[in-house]
N, CA, C and O of each residue as an XYZ file, in Angstrom:
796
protein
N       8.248    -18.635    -15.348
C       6.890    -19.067    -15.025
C       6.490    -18.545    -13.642
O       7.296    -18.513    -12.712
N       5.295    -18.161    -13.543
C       4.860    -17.439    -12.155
C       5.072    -18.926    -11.091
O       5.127    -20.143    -11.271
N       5.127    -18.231    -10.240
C       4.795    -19.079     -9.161
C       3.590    -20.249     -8.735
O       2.416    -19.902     -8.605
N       3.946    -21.384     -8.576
C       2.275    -22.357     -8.175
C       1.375    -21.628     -7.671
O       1.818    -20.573     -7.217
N      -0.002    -21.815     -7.546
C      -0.675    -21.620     -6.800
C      -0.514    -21.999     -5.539
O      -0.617    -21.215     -4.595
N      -0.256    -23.194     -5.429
C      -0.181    -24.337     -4.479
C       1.056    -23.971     -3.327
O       1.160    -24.489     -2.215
N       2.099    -22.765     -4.020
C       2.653    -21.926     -3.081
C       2.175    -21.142     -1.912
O       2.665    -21.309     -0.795
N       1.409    -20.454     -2.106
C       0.800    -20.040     -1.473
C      -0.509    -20.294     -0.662
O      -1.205    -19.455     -0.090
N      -0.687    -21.684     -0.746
C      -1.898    -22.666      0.048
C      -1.355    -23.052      0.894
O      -1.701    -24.215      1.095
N      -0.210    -22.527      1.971
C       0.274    -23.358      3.079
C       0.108    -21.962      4.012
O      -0.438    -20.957      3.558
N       0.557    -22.027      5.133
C       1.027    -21.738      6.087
C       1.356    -19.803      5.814
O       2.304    -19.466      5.104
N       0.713    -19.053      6.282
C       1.368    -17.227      5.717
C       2.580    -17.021      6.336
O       3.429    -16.216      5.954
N       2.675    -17.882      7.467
C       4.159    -17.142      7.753
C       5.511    -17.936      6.891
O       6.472    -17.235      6.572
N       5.501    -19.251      6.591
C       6.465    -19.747      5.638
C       6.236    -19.439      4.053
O       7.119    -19.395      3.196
N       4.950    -19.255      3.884
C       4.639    -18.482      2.953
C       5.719    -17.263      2.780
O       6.667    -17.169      2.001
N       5.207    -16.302      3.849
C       6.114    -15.172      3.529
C       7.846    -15.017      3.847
O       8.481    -14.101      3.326
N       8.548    -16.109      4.832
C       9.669    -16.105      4.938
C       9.900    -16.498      3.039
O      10.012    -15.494      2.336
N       9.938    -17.408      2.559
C      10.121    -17.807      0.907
C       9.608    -16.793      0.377
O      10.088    -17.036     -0.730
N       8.977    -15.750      0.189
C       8.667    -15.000     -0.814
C      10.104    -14.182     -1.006
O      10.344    -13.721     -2.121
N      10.959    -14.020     -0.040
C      11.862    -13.193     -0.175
C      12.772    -13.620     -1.176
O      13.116    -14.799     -1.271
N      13.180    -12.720     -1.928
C      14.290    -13.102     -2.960
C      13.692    -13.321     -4.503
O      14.320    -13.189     -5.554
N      11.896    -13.803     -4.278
C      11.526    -13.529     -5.431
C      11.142    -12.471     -5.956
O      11.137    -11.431     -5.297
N      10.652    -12.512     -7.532
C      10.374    -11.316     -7.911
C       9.439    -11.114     -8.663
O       9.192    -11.788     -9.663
N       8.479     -9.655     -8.055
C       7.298     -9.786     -7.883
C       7.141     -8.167     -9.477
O       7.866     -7.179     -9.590
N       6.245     -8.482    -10.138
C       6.117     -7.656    -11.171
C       4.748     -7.076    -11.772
O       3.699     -7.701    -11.621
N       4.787     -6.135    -12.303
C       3.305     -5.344    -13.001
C       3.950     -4.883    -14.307
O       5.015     -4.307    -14.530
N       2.774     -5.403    -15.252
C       2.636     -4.977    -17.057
C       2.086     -3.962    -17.085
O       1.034     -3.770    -16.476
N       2.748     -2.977    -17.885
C       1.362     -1.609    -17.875
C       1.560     -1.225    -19.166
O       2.589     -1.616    -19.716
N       0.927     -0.662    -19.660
C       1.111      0.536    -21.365
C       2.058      1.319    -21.002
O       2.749      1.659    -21.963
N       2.667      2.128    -19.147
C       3.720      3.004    -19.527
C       5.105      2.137    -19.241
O       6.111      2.816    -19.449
N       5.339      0.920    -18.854
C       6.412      0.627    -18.850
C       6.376     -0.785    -17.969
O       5.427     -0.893    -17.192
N       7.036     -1.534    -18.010
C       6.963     -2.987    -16.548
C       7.930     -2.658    -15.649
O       9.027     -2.127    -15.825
N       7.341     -3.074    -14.580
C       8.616     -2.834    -13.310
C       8.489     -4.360    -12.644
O       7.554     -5.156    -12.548
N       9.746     -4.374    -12.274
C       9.906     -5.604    -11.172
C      11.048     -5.769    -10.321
O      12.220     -5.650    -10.677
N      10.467     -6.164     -8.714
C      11.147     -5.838     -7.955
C      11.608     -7.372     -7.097
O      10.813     -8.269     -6.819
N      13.263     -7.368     -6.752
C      13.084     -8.426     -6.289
C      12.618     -8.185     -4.457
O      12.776     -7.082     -3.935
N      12.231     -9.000     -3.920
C      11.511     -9.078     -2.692
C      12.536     -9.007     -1.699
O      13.380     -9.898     -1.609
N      12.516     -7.594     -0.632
C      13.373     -7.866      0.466
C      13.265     -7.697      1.917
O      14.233     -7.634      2.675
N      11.585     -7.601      2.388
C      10.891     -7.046      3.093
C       9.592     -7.774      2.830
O       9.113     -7.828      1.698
N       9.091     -8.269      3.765
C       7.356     -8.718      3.907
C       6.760     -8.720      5.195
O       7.611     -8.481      6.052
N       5.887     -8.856      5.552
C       4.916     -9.408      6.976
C       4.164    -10.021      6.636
O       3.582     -9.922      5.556
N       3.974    -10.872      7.540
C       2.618    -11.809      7.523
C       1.512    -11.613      8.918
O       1.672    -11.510     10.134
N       0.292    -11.629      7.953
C      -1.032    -11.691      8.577
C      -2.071    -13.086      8.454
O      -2.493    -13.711      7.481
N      -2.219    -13.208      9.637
C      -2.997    -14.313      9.525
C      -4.470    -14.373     10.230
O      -4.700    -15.090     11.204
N      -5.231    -13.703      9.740
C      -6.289    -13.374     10.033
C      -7.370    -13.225     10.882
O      -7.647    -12.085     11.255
N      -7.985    -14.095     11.230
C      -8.814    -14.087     12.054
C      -8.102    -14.614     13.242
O      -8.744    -14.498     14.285
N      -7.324    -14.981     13.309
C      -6.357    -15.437     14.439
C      -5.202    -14.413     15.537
O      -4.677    -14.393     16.650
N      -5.343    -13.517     13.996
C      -4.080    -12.198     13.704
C      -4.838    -11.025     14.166
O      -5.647    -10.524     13.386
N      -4.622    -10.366     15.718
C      -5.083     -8.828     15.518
C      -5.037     -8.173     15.051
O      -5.974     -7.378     15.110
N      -3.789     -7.870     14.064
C      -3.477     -7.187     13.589
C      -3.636     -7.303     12.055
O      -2.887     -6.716     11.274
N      -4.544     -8.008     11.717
C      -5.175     -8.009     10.474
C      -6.613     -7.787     10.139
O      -7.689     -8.086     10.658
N      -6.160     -7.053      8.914
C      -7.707     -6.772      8.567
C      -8.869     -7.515      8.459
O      -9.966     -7.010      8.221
N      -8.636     -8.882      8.652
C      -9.537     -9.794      8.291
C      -9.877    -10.496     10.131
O     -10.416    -11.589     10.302
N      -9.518     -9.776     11.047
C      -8.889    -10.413     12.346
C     -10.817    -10.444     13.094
O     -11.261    -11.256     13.906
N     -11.641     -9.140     12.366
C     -13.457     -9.287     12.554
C     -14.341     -9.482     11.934
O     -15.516     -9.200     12.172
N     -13.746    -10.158     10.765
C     -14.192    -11.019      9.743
C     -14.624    -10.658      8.528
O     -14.112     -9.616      8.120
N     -15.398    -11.175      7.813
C     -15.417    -10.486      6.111
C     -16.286     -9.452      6.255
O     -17.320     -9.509      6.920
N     -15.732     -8.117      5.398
C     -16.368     -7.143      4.936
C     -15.980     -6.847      3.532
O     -15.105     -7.523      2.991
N     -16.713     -5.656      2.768
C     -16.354     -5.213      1.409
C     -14.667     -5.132      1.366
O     -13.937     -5.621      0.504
N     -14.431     -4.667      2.088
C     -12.868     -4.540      1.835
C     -12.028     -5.478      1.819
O     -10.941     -5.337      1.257
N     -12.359     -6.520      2.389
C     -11.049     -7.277      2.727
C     -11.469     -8.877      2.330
O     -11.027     -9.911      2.830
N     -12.553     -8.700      1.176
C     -13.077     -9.983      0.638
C     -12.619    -10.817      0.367
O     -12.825    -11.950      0.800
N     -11.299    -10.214     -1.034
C     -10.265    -10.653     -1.772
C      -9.375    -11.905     -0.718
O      -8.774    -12.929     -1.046
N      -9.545    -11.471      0.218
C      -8.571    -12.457      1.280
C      -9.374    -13.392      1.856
O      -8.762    -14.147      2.611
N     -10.337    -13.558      1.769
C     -11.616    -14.627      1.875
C     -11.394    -15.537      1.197
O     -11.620    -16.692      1.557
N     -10.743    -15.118     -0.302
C     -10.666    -16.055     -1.672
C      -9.937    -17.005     -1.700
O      -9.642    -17.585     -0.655
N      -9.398    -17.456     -3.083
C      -8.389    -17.967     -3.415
C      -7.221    -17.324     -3.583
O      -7.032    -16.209     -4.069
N      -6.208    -18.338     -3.015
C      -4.635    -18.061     -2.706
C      -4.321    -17.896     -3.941
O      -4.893    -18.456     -4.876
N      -2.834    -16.648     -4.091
C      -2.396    -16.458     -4.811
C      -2.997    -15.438     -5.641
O      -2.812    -15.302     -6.850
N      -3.754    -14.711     -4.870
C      -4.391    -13.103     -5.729
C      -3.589    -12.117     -4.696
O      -2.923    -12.359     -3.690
N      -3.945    -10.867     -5.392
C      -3.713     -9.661     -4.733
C      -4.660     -8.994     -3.761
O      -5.850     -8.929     -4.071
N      -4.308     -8.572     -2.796
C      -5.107     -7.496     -1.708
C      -4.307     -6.390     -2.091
O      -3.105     -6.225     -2.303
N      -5.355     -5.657     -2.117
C      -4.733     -3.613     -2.359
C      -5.811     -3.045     -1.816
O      -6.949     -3.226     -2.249
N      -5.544     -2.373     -0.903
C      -6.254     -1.217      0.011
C      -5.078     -0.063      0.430
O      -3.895     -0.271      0.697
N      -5.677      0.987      0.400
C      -5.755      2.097      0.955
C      -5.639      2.319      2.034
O      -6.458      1.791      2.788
N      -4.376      3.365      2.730
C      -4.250      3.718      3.872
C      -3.929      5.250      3.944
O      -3.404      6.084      3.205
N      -4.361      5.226      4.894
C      -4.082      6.883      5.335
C      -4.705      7.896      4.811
O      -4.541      9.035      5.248
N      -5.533      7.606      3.768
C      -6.264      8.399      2.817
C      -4.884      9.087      1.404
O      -4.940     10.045      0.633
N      -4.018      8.232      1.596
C      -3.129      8.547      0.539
C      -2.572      7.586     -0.121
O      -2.495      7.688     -1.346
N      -2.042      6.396      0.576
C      -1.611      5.434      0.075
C      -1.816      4.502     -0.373
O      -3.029      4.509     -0.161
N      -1.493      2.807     -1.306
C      -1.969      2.021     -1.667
C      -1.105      0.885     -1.361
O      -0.055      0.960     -1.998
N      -1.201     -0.384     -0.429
C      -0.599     -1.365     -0.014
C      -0.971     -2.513     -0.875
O      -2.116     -2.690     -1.290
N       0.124     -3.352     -1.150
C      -0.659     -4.771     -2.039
C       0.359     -5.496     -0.734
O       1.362     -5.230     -0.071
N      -1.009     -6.928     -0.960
C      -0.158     -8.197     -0.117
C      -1.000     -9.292     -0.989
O      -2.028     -8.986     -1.593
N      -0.460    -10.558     -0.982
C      -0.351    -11.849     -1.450
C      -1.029    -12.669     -0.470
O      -0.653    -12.912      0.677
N      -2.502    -13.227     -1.304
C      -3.581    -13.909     -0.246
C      -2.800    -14.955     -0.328
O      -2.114    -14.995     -1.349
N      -2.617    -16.277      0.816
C      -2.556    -17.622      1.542
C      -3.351    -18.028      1.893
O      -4.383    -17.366      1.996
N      -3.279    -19.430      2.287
C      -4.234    -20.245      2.838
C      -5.581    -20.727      1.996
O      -6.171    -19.951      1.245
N      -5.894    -21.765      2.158
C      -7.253    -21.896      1.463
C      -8.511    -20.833      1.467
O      -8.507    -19.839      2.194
N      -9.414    -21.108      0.712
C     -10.082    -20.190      0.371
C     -11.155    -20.357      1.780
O     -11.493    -21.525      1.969
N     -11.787    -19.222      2.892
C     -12.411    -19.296      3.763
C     -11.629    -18.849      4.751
O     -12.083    -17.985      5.501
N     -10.186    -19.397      4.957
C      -9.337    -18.955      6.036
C      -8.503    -17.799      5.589
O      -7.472    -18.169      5.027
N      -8.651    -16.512      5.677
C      -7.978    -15.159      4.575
C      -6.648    -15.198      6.168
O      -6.754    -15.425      7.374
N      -5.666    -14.881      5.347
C      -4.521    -14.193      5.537
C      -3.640    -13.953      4.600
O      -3.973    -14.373      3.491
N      -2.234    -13.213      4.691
C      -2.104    -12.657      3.274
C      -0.521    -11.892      3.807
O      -0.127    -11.512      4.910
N       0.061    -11.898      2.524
C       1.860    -11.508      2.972
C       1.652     -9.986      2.676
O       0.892     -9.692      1.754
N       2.175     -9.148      3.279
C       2.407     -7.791      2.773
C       3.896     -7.812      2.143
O       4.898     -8.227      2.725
N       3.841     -7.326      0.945
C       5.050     -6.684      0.723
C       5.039     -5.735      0.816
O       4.199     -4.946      0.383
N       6.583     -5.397      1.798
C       7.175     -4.275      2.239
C       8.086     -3.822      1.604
O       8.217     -2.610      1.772
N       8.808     -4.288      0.914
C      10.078     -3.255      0.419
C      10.485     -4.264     -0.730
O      10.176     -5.434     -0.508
N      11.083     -4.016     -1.833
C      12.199     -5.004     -2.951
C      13.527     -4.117     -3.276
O      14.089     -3.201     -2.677
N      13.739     -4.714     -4.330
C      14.770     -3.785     -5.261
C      14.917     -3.683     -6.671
O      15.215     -4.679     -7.329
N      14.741     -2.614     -7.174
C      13.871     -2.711     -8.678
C      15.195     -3.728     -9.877
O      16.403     -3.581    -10.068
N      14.288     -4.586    -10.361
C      15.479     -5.323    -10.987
C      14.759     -5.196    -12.749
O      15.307     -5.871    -13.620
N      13.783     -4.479    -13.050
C      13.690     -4.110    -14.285
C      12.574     -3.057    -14.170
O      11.670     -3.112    -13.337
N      12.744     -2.019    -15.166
C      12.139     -0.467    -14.842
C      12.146      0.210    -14.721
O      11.299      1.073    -14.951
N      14.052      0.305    -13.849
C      14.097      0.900    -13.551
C      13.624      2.849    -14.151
O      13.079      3.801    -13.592
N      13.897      2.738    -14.784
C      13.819      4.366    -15.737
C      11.909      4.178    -15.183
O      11.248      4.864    -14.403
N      11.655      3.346    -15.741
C       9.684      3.898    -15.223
C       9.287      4.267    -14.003
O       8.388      5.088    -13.820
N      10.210      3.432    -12.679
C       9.616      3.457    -11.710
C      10.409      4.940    -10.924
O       9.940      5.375     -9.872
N      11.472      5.516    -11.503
C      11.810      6.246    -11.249
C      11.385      7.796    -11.524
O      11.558      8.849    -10.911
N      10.552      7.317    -13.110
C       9.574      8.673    -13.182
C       8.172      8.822    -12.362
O       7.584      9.892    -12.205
N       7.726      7.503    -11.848
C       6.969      7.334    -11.019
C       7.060      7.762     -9.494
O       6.206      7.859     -8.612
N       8.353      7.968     -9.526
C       8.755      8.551     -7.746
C      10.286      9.134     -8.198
O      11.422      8.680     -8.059
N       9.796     10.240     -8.745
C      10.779     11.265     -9.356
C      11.877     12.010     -8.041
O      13.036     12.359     -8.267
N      11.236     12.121     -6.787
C      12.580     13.089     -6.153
C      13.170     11.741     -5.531
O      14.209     12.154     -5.017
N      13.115     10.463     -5.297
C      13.426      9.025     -4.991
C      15.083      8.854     -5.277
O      15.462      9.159     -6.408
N      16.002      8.420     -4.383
C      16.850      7.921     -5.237
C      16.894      6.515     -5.064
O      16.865      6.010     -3.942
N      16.979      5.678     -6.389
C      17.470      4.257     -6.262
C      16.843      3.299     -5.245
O      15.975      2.430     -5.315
N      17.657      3.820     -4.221
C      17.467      2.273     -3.190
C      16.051      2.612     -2.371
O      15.477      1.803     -1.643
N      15.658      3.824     -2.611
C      14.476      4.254     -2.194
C      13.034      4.180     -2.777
O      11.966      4.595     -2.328
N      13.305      3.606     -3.767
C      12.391      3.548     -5.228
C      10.894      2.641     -4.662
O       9.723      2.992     -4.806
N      11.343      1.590     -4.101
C      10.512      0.616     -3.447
C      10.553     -0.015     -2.186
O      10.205     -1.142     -1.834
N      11.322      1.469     -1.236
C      11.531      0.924      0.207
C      10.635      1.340      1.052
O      10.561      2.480      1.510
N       9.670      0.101      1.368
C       8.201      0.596      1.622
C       6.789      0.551      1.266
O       6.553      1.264      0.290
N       5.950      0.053      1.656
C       4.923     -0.895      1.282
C       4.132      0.481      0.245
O       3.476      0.106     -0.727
N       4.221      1.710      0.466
C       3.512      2.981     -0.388
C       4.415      2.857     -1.215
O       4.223      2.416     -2.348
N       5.571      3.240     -0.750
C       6.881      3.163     -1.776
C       6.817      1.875     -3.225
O       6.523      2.219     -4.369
N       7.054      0.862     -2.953
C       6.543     -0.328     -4.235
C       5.697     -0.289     -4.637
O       5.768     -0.470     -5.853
N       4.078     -0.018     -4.028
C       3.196      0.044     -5.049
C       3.234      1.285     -6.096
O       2.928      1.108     -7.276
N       3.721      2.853     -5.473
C       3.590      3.743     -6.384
C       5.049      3.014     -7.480
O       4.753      3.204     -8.660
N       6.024      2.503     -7.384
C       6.926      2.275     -8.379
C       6.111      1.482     -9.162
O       5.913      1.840    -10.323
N       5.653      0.573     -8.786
C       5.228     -0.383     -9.934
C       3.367     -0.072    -10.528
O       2.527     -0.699    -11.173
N       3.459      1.166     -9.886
C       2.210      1.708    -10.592
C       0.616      0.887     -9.967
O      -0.437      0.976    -10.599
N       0.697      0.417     -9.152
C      -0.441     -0.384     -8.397
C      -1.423      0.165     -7.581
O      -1.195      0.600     -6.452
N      -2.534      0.157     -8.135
C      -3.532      1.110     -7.452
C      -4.621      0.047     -7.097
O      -4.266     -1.131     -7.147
N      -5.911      0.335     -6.744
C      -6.857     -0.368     -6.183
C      -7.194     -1.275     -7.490
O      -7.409     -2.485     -7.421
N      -7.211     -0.493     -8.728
C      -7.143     -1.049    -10.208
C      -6.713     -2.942     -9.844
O      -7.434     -3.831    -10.296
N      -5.803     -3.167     -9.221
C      -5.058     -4.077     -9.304
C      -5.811     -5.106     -8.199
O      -5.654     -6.307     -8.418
N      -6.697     -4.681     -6.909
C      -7.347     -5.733     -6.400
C      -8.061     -6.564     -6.815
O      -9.197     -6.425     -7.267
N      -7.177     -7.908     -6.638
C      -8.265     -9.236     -6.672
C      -7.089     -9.761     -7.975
O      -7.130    -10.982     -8.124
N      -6.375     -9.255     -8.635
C      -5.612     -9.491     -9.759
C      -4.691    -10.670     -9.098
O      -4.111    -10.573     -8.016
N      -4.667    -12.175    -10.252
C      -4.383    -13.490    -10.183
C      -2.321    -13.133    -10.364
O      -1.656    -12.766    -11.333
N      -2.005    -13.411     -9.191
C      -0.326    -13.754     -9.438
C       0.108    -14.360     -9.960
O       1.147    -14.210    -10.603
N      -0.615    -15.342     -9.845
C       0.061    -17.287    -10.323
C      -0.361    -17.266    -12.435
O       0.059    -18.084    -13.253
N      -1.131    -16.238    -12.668
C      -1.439    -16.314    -13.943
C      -0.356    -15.390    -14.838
O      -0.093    -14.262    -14.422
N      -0.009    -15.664    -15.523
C       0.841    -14.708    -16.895
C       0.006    -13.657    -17.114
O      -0.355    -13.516    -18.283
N      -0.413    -12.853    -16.281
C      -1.164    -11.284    -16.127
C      -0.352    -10.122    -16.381
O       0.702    -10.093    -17.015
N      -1.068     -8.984    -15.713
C      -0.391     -7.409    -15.389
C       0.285     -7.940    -14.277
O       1.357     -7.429    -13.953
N      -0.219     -8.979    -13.583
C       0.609     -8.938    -11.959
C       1.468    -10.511    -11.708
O       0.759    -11.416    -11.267
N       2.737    -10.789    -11.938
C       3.218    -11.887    -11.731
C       4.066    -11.826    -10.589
O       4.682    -10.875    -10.107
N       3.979    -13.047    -10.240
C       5.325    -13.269     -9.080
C       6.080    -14.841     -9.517
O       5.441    -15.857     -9.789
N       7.307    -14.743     -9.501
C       8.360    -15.654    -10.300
C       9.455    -16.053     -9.337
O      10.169    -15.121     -8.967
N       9.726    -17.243     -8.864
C      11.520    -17.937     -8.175
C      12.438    -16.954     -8.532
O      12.471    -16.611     -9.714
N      13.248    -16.397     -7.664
C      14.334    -15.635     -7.902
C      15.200    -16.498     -6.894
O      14.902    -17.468     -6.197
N      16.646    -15.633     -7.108
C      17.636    -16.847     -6.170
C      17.079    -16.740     -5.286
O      16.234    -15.929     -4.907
N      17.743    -17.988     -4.676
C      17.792    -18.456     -3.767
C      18.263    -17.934     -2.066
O      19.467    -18.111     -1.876
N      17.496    -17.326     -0.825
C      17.899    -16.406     -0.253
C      18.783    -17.667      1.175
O      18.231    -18.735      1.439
N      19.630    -17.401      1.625
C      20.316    -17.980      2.306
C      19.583    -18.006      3.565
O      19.053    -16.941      3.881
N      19.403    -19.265      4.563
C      18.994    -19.187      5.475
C      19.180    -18.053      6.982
O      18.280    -17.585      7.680
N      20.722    -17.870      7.108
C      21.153    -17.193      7.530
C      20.992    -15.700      7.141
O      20.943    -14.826      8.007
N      20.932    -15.501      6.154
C      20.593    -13.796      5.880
C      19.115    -13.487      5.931
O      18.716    -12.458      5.386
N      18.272    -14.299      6.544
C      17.114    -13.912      6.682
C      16.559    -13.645      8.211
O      16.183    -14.656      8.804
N      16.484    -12.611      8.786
C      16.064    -11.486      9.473
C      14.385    -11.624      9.662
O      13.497    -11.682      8.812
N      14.319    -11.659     11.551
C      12.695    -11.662     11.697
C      12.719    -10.503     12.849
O      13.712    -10.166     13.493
N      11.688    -10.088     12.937
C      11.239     -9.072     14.152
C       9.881     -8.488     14.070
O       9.113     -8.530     13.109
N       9.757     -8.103     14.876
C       7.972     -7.308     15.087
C       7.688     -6.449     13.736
O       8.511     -5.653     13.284
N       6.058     -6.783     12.980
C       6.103     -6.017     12.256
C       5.687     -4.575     12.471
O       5.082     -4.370     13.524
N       5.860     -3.716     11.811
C       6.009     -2.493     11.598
C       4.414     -1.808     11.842
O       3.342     -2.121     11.324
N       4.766     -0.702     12.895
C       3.523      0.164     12.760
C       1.951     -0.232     13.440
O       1.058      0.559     13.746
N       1.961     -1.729     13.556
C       1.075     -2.433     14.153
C       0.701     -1.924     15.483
O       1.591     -2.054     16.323
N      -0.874     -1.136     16.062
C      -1.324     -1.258     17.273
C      -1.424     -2.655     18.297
O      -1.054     -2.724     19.469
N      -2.113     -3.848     17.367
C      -1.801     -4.727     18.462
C      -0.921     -5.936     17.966
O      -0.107     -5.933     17.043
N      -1.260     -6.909     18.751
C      -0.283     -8.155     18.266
C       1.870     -7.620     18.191
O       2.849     -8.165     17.681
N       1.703     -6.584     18.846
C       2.971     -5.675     18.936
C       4.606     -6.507     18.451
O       5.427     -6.170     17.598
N       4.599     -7.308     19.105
C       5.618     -8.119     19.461
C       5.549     -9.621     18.279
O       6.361    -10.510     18.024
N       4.628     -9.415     17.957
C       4.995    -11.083     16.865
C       5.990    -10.821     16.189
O       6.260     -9.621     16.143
N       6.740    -11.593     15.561
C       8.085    -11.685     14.941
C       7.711    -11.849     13.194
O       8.582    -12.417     12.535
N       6.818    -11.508     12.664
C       6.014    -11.538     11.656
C       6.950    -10.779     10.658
O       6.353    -11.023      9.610
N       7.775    -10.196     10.384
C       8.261     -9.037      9.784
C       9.658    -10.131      9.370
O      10.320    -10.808     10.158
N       9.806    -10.018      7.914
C      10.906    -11.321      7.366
C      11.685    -10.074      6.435
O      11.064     -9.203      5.828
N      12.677    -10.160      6.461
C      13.677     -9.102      5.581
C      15.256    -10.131      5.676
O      15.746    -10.835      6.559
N      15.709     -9.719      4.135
C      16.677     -9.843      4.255
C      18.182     -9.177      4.701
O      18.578     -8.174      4.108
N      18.908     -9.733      5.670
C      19.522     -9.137      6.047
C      20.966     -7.761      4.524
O      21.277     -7.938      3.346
N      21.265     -6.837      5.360
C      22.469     -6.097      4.486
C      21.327     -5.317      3.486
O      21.601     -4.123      3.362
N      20.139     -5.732      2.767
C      20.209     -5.284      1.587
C      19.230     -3.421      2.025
O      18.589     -2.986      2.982
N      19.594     -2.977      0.888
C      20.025     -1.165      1.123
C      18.289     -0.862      0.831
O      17.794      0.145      1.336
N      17.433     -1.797     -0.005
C      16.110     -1.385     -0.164
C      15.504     -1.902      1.053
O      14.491     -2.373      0.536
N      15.362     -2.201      2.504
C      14.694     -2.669      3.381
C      14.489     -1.428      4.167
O      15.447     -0.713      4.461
N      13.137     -1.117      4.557
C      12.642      0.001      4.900
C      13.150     -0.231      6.988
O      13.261     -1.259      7.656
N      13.296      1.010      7.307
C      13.506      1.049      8.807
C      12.277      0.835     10.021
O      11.425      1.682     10.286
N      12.382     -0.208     10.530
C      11.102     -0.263     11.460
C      10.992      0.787     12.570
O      11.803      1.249     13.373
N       9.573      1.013     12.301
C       8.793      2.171     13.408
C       7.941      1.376     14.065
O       7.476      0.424     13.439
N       7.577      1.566     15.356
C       7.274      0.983     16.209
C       5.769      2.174     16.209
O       5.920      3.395     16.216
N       4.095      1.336     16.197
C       2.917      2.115     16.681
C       3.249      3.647     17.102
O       4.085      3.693     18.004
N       2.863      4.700     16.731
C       2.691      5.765     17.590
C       0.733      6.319     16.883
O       0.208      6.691     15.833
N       0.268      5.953     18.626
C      -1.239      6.375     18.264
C      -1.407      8.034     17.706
O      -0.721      9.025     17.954
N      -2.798      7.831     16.732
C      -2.956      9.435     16.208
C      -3.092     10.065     17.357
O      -2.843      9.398     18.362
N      -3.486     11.394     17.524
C      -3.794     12.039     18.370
C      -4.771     13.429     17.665
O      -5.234     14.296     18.406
């Protein structure tokens, strides 16, 4: 059974420490993939510089305006496609990014999906998981908590101790928050890069 809604109506950063270990999935006509969770950040919005929602609602970043327990998918870089998991009641948007899992069914799909990839690389990485599990903008606003294309489900149980915090990744401001939840040892958790401005 997917996850409550009511999961994701608290708090984004305990929100996203618990997401880890579950496992988060997409239905398609070419195949299902699902990954368990080993990597996230949390954004908390208008509070959060470092979120998209941090100067308030626009076309893009509506979905996180909404109700908890949908998907955000936007576009970065002019190449890529990020999904994160709205929190909080509806009015206050913030939202978990997933960053990295480990494919626990699919494997064969998500691997034709990121063909020169090996294995532990399949979904290490917020571009990385969405191209495995096939997630494109198609997928914004799509209900988690419902028996959909897009579910998220209890997986074990992650040990207090093997759970790992530090600055999230890539962020211009808010540099230093400890926002970034991974589990410790596991081989799909992507390597943190620290801001480097374009030029």
């Amino acid at each position: 059974m997917p996850l409550e809604r009511e999961f994701f109506d608290r708090d984004v950063v305990t929100v996203a420490r618990e997401l880890l270990g579950c496992v988060f999935a997409r239905r398609s006509a070419d195949g299902d993939v699902a990954v368990r969770l080993t990597e996230v950040e949390a954004y908390a919005g208008e509070r959060d510089p470092a979120s998209h929602c941090y100067r308030g609602l626009t076309p893009r970043n509506a979905v996180m305006f909404g109700e908890p327990g949908h998907a955000y998918v936007y576009f970065t870089y002019g190449m890529h496609f990020c999904v994160n998991l709205v929190c909080g009641p509806p009015g206050t948007p913030s939202a978990v990014l997933l960053r990295a899992g480990e494919i626990v069914e699919g494997l064969e799909t998500a691997s034709a999906r990121r063909p020169r990839s090996p294995v532990r690389d399949l979904a290490r990485g917020p571009a990385r998981l969405c191209q495995a599990l096939g997630i494109r903008r198609e997928q914004n606003g799509l209900d988690v908590c419902a028996d959909g294309e897009l579910t998220i489900t209890a997986g074990a149980s992650v040990a207090p101790d093997l759970v790992l915090a530090g600055p999230r990744t890539g962020v211009s401001t808010a540099k230093e928050t400890p926002w970034r939840f991974w589990i410790s040892g596991e081989a799909s958790v992507s390597p943190y890069r620290a801001h480097v401005p374009r030029r």
